[in-house]
C-alpha positions in Angstrom: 51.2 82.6 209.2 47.9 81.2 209.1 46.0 80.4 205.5 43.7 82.5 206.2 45.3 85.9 205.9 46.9 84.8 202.5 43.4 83.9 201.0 41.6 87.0 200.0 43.5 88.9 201.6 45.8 91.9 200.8 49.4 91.6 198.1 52.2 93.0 199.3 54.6 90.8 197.8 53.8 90.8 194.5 55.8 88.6 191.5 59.4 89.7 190.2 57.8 89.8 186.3 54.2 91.5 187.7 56.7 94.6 189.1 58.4 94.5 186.0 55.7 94.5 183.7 53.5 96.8 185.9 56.2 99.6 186.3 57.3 99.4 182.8 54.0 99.4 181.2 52.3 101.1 183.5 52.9 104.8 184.6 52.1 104.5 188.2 52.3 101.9 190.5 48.7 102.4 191.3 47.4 102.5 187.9 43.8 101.2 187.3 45.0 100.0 183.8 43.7 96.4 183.1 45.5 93.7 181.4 43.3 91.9 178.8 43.8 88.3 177.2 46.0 88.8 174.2 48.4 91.4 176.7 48.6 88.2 179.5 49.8 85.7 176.6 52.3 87.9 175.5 53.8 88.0 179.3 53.6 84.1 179.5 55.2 83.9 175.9 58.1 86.5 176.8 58.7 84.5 180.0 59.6 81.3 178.4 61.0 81.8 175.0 64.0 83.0 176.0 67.5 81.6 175.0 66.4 78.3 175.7 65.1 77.5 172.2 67.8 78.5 170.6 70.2 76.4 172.6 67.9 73.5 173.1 67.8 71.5 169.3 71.6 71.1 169.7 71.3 69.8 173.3 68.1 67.5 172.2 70.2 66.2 169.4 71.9 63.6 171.7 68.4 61.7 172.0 68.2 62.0 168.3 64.4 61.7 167.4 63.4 60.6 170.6 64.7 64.4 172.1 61.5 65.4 170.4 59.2 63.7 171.9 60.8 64.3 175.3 59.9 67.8 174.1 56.2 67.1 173.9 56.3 65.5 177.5 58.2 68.8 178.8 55.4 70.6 177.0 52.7 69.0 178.5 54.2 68.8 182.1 54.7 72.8 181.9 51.2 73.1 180.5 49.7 71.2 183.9 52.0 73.2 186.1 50.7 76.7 185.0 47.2 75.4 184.8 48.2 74.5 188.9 49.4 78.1 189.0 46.4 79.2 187.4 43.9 77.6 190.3 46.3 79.4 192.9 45.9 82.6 191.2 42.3 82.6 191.0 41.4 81.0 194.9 44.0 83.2 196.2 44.8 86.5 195.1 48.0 86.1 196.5 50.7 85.6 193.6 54.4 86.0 192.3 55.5 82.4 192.5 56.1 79.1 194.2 58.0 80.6 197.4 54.7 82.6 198.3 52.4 79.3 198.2 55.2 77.6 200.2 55.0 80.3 202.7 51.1 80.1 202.7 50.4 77.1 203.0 53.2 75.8 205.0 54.9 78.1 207.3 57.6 80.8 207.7 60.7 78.1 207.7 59.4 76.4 204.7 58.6 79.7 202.9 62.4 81.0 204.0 64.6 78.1 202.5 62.1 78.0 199.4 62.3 82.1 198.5 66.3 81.4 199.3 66.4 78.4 196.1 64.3 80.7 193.8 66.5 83.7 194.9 69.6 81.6 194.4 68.3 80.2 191.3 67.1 83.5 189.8 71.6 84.5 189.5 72.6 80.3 189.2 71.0 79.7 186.5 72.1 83.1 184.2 75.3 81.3 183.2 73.4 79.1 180.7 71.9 82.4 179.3 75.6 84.1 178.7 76.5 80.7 177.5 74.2 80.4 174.4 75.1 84.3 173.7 78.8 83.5 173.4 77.8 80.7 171.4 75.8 82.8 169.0 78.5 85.5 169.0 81.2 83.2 168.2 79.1 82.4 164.6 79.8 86.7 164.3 83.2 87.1 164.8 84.4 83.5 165.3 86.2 81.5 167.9 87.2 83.4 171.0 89.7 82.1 173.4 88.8 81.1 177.0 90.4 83.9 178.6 88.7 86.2 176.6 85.8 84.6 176.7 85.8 84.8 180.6 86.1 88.5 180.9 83.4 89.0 178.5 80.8 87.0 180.0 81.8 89.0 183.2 81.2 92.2 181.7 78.0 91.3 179.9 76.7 90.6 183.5 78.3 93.7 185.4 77.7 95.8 182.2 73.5 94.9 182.9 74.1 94.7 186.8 74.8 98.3 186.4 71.6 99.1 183.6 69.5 97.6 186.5 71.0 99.7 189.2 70.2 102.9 187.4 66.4 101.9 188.0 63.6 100.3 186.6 63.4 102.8 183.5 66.6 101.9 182.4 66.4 98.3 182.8 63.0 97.8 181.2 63.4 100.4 177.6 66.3 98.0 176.5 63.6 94.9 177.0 60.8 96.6 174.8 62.5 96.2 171.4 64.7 93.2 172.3 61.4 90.9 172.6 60.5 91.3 168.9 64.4 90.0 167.6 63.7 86.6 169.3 60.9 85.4 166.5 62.4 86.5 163.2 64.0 82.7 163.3 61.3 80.9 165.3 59.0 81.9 161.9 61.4 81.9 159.3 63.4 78.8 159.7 59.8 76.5 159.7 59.0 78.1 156.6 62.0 77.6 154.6 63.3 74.3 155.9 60.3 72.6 155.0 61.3 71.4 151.0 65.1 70.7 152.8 63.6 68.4 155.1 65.3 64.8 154.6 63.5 62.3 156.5 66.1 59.8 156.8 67.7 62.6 159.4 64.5 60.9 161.7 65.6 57.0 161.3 67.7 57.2 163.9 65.4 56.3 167.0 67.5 56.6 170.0 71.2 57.3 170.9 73.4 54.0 171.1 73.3 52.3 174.5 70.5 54.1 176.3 67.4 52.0 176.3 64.1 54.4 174.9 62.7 55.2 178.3 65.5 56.6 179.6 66.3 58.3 176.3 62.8 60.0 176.6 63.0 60.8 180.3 66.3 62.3 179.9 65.1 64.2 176.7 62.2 65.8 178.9 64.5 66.6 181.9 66.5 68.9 179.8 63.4 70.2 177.2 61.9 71.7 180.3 64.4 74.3 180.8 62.7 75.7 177.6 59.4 76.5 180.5 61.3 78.1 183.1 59.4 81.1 183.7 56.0 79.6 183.0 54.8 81.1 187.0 55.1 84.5 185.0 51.6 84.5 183.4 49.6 84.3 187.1 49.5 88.2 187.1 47.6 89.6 190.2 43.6 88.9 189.7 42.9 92.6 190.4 44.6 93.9 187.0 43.3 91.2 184.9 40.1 92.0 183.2 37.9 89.1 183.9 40.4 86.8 185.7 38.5 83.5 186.3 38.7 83.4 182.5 41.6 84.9 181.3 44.2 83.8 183.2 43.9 80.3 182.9 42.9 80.2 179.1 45.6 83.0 178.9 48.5 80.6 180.5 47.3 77.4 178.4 47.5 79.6 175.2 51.1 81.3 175.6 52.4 77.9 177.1 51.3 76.2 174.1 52.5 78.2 171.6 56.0 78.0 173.6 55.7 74.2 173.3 54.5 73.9 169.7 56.9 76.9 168.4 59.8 75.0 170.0 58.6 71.7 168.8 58.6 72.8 165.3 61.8 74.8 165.0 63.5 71.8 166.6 61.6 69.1 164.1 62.6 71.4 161.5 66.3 71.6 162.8 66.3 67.8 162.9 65.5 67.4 159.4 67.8 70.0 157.7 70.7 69.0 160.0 71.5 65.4 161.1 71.2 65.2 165.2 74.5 63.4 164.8 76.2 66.4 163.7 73.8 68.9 165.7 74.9 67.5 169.4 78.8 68.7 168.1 77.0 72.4 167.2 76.9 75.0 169.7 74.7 78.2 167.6 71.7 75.1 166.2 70.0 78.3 164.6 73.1 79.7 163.1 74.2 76.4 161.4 71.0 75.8 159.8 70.5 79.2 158.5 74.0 78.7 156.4 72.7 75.5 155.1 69.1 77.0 153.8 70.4 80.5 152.6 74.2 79.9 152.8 76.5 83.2 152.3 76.5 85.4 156.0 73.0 84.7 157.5 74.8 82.9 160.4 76.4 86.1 161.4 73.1 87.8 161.1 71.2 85.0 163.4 74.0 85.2 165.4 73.8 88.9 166.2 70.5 88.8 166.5 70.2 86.3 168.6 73.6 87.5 170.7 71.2 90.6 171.1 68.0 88.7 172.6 69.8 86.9 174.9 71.3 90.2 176.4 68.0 90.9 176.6 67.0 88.1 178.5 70.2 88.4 180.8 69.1 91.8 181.8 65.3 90.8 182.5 66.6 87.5 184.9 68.3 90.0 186.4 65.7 92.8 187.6 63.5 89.8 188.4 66.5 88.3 191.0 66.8 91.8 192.6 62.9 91.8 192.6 62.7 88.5 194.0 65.0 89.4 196.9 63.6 93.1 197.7 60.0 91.5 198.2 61.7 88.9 200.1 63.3 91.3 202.1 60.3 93.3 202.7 58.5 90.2 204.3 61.8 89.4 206.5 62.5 86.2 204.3 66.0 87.9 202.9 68.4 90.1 205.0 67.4 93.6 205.4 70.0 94.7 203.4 68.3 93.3 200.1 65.3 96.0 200.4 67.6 99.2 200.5 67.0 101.4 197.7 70.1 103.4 196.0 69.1 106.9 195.0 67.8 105.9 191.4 65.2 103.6 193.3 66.7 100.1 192.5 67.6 97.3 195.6 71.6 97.9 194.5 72.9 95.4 197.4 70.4 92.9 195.8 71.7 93.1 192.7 75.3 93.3 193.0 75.1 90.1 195.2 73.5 88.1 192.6 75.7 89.1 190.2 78.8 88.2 192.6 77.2 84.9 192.7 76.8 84.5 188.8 80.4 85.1 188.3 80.9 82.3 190.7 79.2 80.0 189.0 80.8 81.5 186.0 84.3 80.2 187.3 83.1 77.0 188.3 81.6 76.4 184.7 84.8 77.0 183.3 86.7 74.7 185.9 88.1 70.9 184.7 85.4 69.7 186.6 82.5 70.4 184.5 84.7 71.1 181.3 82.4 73.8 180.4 79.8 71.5 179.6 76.9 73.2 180.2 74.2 70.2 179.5 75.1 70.0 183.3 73.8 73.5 184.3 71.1 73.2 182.1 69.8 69.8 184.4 70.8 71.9 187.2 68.3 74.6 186.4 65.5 72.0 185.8 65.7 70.3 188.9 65.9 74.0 191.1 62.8 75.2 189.5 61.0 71.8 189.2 61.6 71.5 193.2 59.9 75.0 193.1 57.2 74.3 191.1 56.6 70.6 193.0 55.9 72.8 196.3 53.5 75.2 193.9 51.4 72.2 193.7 51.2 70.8 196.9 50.8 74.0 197.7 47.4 73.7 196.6 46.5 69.8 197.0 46.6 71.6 200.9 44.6 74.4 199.9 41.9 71.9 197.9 42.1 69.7 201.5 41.5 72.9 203.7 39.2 74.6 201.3 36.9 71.1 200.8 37.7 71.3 197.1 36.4 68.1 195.2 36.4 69.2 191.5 37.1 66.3 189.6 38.8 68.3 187.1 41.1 70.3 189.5 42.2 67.1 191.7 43.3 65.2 188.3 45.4 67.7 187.1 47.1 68.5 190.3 47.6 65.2 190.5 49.1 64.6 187.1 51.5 68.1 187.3 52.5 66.3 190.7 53.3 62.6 188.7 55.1 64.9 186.3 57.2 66.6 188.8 58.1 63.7 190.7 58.9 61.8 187.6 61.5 64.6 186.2 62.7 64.5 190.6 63.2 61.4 190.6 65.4 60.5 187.5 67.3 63.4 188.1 71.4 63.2 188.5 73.1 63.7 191.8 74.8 66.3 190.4 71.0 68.5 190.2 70.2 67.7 193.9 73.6 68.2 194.9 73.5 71.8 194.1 70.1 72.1 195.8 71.1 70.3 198.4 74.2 73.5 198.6 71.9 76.0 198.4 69.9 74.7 201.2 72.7 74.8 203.6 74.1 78.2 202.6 70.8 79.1 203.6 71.1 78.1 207.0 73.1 80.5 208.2 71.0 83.3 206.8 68.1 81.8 208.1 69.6 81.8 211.5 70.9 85.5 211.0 67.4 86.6 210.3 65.5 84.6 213.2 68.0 86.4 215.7 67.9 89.7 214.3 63.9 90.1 214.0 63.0 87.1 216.3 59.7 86.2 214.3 60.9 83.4 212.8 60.5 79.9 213.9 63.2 77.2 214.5 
């Protein structure tokens, strides 16, 4: 499909979290209601600080001090990524992530196996969310065995899969309130850990036997995950009020405040609790809270935080069965995915997502991985990293077509491409291996869909 029809042009595929966000907040569909600044950076913020921080500190801790700073990196890489997205937005009009640039900008087979890895990614990657809710839930009401443990990360995701086929309504009341749970710790932990800080907990430079650069790469790789979900803040234009301003000062802003907030919970983390002992803890926020208030305010962080991360589970997936009904809709995902049930909600879409988080669920658990889910998490990094790296060549093509010689514009599409390169090209086999996977389960699909409608291109 030629560039022209994207640019300026009309939106009929709009973003996974803009449907969300517009039919929840919104009454109608067509509503001339106008998001403002402070509104946008509370969807960027709610897009990334999900269970990531809360999981993160005790990952990080194997890079000891250096995990930080590989923080900061992953920070600043996220921060030139949306500030790509943010250029797309605005010379576009056309948004709701990297799979529409990739079609835009270079073709229906291109677009096709890219909305297939953000599809696939959007169920793939929900494992690491049940994860860090078991973790949290096992600081409640203690160990659980593996069986157990099994069926209860199964029903947490049926139990939602079914919320979300009752229809939008349902789906989005439970997220309202859940949002607010996730920053009683991200404020009060700073606060209080700050006389318990001991600074010898920061001596420790790097882990023994991995060489600084490599520490700090490694560190970055796996911070990232804590940005997944940045592409949520590039809202359409035409319900932004004043969007040549708002959305790009509105996605530096929220992204920020995801980097700094993380950055100090985890420096404050660091300090209370050697990262020697963190890497061994699975709940990071429900250890420390025992060691600055001590009697049960694990179990309360742990509920809590148990609670957001349901939340989170059940917003990944609406957006996966939004991602695939728009796909679906454009011919990029089998017909099947756009069917409504009678409550309004793409069921089929849903329930195969789900099929394929269980999946993954049992291969988590298998001896191969050990249930380590530091694998899963570099997994995730690399699928969406992949996604965003065709977001911004995406538009070093649209810069080329369009004439575009802003100093400003090439040098950070540049540098958001160094970043994304970097974090591609240190990356485990492992990472590309399951890329590589979904790729070729695509094929088949792809082929299915070229026969059926005949308007796509070998």
């Amino acid at each position: 499909m030629a560039v022209n029809h994207w640019v300026g042009g009309s939106n009929p595929s709009q973003g996974a979290i803009f449907v969300f966000i517009q039919k929840v907040f919104m009454n109608d569909d067509n509503s001339k209601s106008k998001i403002g600044f402070w509104s946008l950076i509370s969807i960027v913020v709610s897009a990334q600080l999900g269970a990531s921080i809360f999981l993160l500190p005790s990952q990080l801790a194997q890079f000891r001090t250096l995990g930080i700073l590989g923080w900061m990196i992953g920070g600043l890489g996220a921060v030139l990524i949306t500030i790509v997205f943010s250029f797309l937005c605005m010379n576009t009009s056309k948004t709701g992530g990297p799979h529409i640039y990739a079609r835009m900008f270079f073709g229906e087979k291109v677009g096709f196996f890219i909305t297939w890895i953000y599809w696939c990614g959007s169920w793939a990657c929900n494992p690491i969310l049940i994860a860090t809710a078991i973790y949290y839930l096992m600081s409640f009401v203690g160990d659980i065995p593996q069986s157990t443990k099994l069926i209860f990360e199964i029903l947490m995701v049926t139990s939602l899969t079914f919320v979300n086929s009752r229809g939008v309504k349902s789906a989005g009341a439970l997220d309202l309130i859940l949002t607010l749970f996730k920053m009683i710790p991200l404020f009060v932990i700073p606060i209080f850990a700050f006389k318990h800080i001991n600074l010898d907990n920061f001596k420790e430079m790097t882990p023994i036997n991995m060489p600084p650069v490599e520490t700090i790469i490694k560190a970055t790789i796996l911070s990232f995950w804590g940005f997944v979900g940045l592409e949520g803040g590039t809202s359409p234009a035409g319900i932004i009020r004043n969007p040549k301003k708002t959305i790009p000062l509105a996605i530096i802003f929220g992204t920020s405040f995801v980097a700094i907030i993380s950055i100090i919970n985890t420096i404050s983390i660091f300090g209370v609790i050697p990262p020697s002992e963190l890497e061994s803890v699975g709940a990071p926020f429900a250890k420390v809270m025992v060691v600055l208030f001590g009697g049960s305010f694990d179990k309360l962080i742990g509920i809590l935080t148990f609670i957001m991360c349901y939340g989170s589970l059940n917003a990944w997936i609406f957006f996966g069965g939004q991602i695939a009904k728009s796909a679906a809709e454009e011919n990029m995902l089998p017909s099947s995915f756009k069917k409504l049930n009678k409550y309004g909600a793409p069921g089929k879409a849903l329930w195969t997502g789900t099929i394929g988080t269980i999946t993954v669920l049992f291969l988590q658990k298998s001896p191969m991985f050990g249930d380590k889910i530091g694998k899963f998490l570099d997994m995730s990094v690399i699928i969406y990293i992949v996604l965003y790296t065709m977001a911004v060549l995406a538009y070093l093509k649209f810069m080329k077509l369009s004439k575009i010689k802003s100093i400003f514009q090439i040098i950070i599409t540049l540098l958001a491409l160094s970043f994304c390169g970097l974090i591609l090209f240190k990356s485990d086999l492992f990472s590309f291996s399951a890329v590589a996977i979904m790729l070729i389960t695509g094929i088949p699909v792809y082929l299915r869909i070229k026969k059926k409608n005949g308007n796509l291109p070998v």
